[in-house]
N, C-alpha and C positions, 0 to 999 in steps of 0.2 A: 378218321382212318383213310382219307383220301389221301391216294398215292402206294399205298399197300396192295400189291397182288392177296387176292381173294384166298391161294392156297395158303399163302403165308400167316393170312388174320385165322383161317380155319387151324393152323398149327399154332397158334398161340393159344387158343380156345382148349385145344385139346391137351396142350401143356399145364394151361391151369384147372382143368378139370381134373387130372392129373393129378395134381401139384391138392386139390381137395378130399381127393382119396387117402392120400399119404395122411391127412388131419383128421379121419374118422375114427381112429383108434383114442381120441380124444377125450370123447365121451365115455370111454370104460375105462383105460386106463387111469393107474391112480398117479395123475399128473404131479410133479413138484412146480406149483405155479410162481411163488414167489421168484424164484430160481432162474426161470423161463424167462419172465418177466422182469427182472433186471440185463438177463443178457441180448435180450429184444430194445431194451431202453439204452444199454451203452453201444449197440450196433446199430440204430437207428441213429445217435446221436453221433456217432464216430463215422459213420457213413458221408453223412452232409458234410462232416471236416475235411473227409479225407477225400470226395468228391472235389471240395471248392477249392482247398488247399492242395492238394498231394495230387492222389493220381489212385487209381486201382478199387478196390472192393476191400473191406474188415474181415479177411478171412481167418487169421485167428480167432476172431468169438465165435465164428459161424462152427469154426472144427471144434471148436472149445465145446459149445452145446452137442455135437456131435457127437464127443468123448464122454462126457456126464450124462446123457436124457435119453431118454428112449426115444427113438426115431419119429416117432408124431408129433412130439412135445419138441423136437432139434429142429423140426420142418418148422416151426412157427415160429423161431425165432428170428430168421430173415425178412418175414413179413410184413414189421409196420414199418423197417428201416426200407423196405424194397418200394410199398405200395406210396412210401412218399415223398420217395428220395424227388434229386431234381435233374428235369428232364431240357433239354438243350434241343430238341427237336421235335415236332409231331409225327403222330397224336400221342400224345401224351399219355392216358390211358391206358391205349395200348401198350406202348412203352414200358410203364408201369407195372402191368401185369404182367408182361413177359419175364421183368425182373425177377420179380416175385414167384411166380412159377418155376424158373428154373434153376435158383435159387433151393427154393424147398424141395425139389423133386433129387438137388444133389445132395444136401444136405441128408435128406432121409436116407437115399442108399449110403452115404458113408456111416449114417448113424448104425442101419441094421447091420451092415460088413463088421462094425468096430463090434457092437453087440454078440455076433454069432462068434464072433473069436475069439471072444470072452474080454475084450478091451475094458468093459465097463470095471468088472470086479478087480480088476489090476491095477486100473489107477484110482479104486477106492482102498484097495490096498498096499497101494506105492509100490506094486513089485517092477522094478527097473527093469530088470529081463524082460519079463512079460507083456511092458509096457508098450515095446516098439513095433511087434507083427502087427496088430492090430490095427495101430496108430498109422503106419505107412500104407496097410491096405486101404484103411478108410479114406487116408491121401488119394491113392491111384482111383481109387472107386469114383470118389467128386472128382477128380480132374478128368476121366473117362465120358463120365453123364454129361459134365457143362460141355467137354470137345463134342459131342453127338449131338448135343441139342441145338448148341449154335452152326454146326454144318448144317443141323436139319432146317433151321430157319433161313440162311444163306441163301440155299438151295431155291426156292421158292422166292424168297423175297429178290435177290438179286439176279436170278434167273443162272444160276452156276452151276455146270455142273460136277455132279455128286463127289466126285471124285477132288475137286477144285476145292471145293465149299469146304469137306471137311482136310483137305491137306494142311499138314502140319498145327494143328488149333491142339492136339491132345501134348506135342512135346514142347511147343511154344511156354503151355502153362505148366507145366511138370514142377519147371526147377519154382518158380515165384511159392506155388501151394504149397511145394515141400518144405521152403521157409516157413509159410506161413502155418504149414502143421505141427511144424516144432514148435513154434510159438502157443499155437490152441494146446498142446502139449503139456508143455509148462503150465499153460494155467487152468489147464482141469486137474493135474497133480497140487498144486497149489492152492485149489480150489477145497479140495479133500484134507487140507495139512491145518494145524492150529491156527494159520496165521489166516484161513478162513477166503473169501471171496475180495478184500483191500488187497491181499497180499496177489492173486489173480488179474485184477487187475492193473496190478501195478507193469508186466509183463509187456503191456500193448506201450509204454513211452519210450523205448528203446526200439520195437517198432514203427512209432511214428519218426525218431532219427532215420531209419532204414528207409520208408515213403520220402521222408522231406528230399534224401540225394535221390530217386529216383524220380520224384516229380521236379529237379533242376536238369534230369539226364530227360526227363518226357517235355520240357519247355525247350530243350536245345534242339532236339528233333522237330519241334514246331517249329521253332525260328528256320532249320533248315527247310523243311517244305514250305514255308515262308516264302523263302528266295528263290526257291525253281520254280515257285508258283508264278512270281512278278518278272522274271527273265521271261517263262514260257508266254504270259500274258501278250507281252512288251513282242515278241516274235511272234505271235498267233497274231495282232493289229497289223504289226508291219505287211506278214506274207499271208494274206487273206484266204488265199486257194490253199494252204496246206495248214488251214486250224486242226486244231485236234493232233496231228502227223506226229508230234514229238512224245506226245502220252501214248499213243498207239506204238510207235518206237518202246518206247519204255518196256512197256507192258510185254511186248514178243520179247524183246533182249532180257528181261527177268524170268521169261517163261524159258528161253536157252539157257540163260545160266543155271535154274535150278535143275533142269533135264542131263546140263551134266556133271551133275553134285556138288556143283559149288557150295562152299556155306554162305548161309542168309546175310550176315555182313558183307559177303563181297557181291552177293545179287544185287544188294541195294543198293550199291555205290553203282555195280552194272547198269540200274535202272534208271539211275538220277544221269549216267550218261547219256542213255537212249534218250530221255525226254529234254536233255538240253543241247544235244548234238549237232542242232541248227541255232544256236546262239549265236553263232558269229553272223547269222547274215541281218543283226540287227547294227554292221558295218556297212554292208551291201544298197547300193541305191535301190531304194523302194520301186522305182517304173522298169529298172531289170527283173525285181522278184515278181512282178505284178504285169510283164510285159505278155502280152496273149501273139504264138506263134515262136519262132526258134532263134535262136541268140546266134548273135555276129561270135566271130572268135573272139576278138575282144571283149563283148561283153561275157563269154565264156572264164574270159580270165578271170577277170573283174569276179565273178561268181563263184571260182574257184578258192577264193580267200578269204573263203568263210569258217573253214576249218580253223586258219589261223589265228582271226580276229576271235571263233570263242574262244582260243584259249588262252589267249589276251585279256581277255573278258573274265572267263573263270578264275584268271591266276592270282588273285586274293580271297579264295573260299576255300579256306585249306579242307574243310571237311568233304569234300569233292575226289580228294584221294588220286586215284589212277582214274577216275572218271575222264580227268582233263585231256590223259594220253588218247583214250578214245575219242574224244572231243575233236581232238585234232588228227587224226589217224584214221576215219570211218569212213573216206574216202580212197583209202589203199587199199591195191588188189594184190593177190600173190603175186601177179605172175609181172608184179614192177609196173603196170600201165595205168596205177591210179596218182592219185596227187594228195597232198602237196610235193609229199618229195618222194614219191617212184621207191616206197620200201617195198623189198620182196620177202615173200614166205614169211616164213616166225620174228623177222625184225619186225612185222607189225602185231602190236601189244596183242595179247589176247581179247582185251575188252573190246577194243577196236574193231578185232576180227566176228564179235558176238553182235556188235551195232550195226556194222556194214551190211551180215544179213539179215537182221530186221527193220532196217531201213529199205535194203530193196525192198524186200516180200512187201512193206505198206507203199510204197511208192506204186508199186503195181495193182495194190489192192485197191487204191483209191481214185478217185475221179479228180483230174488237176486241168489246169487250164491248156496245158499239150499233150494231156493223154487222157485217153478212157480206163475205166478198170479193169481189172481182171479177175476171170473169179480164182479164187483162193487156189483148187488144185493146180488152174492155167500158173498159175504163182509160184509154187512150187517146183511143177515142172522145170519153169524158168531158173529158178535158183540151183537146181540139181544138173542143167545143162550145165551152169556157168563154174561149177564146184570143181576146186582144184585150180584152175585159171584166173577166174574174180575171187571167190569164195570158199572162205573154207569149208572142208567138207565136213569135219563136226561139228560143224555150227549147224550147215542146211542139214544135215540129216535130226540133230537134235529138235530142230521147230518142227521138219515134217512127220518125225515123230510125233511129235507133242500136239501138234496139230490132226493127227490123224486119232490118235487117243480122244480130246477131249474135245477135239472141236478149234474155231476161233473165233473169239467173243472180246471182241473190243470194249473196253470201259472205257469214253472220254466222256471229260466233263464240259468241252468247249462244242458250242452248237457250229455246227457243219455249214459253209456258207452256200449261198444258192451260186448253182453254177450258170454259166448262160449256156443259151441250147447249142448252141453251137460255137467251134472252138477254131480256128484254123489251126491247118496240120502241119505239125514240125517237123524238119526235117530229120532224117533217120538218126538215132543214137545207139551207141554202144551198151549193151546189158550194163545196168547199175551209173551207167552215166548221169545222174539225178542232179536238179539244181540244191 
């Protein structure tokens, strides 16, 4: 369990403690085991497929038990696929258990929701009408408990907060489960019909067509973070003083675009700007990015063409979208005195205008070889002098909201390099003049 905050391994504990209560009805109720017991064997077995193959969780058998069992007997059915599924990172056990827990803790509240509604006896007697209130509550019920549980573990383990941890986890899973309830659906009606528990499971191979296209749509998005990862790499080696700078870009310019409703498709593409937005200065001579004290105008220039080199760079990664506009553009101000080419006001892209301010704000927040930090408000400050001039103003108002809300909490994965103690000092520059 090393590397786990202590709150976090105490909320796994108390999940599967949890997660054991729900199984004490166990021993009185009059279990159908056999039943159980084969839907535990094809979720355990279909789990490891659809892990190693596919992508996702069997949640049709899980709703399926759900729809037919009473709620303690539904709860054990994720259990020996959960407790031995495979784990890709430590501790594993932990891991394990955590599955398993909350797993059966949604499973149970969907099973008693469908139960109190009278779900069970409607699809023992195929009534179609009757069949769907139930059926959809017990949907919403499990996709409510899994979004609560994994904010509540977030929270703790990642150090996020509350508000963060659980954003968007409850509508993210909506539509996938609401598939995957029609499907548990069908095969608890099917389950109940002549054609007996074959004909039930025959239900899940049309599902696994439906996995196989979204584990080819969940490898293309790896390949994509693939390539921003070895760009970002290849630019963290080259300009050593600003590692990390382009994940921390990222992260502020997706925390603006959701602040002003963007949809998640075009955050993301917003994000994959922010973190590659200094790609081009893997054009730039290495002893200007790396020079300690203040650049000649020429090397000014020189430094200036890095906008254009990424998007030289980008311009064969079509899944980059309008990224590349900001790529090239995150160095324009309104007011026509940025570069490369001096756009004013709304000719510069909107994503551009979303990079530009989380590019200052971390230029300022960070410690670089011609400047010291600042702390975050001094940062802000600065951003909201320059708004309207440099900056737009719904941009800086969206972060310092967002910032004043939740906080700001960098995730990078690149280690910080040691600075030396002392820097000589360069000469004065313009707000947002950044190499």
């Amino acid at each position: 369990m090393d590397g786990i905050p202590v709150r976090a391994r105490m909320y796994v504990v108390c999940a599967a403690v949890g997660a054991l209560c729900c199984l004490l009805p166990l021993s009185t109720d009059r279990t159908p085991w056999w039943p159980v017991l084969l839907l535990a064997a094809v979720y355990a077995c279909g789990e490891r497929v659809a892990r190693r193959r596919f992508a996702g969780t069997l949640y049709p058998v899980l709703l399926a038990g759900a729809f037919l069992f009473p709620a303690a007997a539904a709860a054990l059915v994720p259990l020996p696929g959960a407790l031995l599924s495979q784990v890709d990172h430590g501790p594993v056990l932990l891991r394990r258990v955590w599955r398993a827990a909350r797993l059966a803790l949604g499973v149970w509240a969907a099973s008693r929701t469908h139960e109190a509604l009278g779900g069970r006896e409607a699809v023992g007697a195929s009534d179609s009408p009757a069949l769907l209130l139930p059926a959809v509550a017990a949907v919403l019920v499990l996709c409510l408990v899994l979004a609560v549980l994994d904010g509540g573990i977030l929270a703790p383990a990642e150090g996020l907060p509350p508000r963060r941890a659980w954003h968007g986890l409850f509508l993210r899973s909506l539509a996938p489960l609401a598939v995957h309830g029609l499907a548990g659906l069908m095969m608890a009606v099917l389950w109940h019909s002549p054609y007996g528990p074959v004909a039930a499971l025959l239900v899940l191979f049309p599902m696994g067509v439906s996995w196989w296209v979204f584990a080819q749509y969940h490898r293309e998005r790896a390949a994509h973070q693939a390539t921003i990862r070895s760009l970002v790499q290849a630019v963290d080696i080259k300009d050593g003083y600003t590692r990390g700078h382009g994940e921390r870009v990222g992260q502020a310019s997706m925390l603006i675009a959701r602040e002003l409703g963007m949809d998640e498709d075009r955050v993301e593409v917003i994000r994959f700007a922010g973190i590659l937005h200094d790609v081009g200065k893997l054009g730039v001579p290495t002893r200007l990015l790396r020079k300690n004290g203040p650049l000649t105008p020429g090397e000014r220039r020189v430094i200036e063409l890095h906008p254009e080199y990424g998007h030289e760079i980008t311009r064969g990664i079509s899944f980059l979208g309008e990224a590349r506009s900001a790529i090239l553009h995150h160095h324009e101000r309104l007011d026509g005195s940025g570069y490369p080419y001096g756009l004013v006001g709304s000719q510069i892209p909107e994503p551009a205008r979303v990079v530009a301010v989380a590019d200052a704000f971390d230029a300022m927040t960070s410690t670089r070889s011609y400047s010291r930090a600042r702390p975050v408000p001094a940062a802000l400050e600065e951003l909201q002098r320059c708004a309207g001039d440099h900056f737009d103003p719904r941009m800086v108002t969206a972060l310092t909201r967002v910032i004043a809300r939740d906080g700001w909490h960098p995730v990078v994965t690149a280690d910080e390099p040691h600075l030396p103690a002392q820097s000589p000092a360069p000469a004065p520059e313009r707000p947002g003049a950044r190499r």
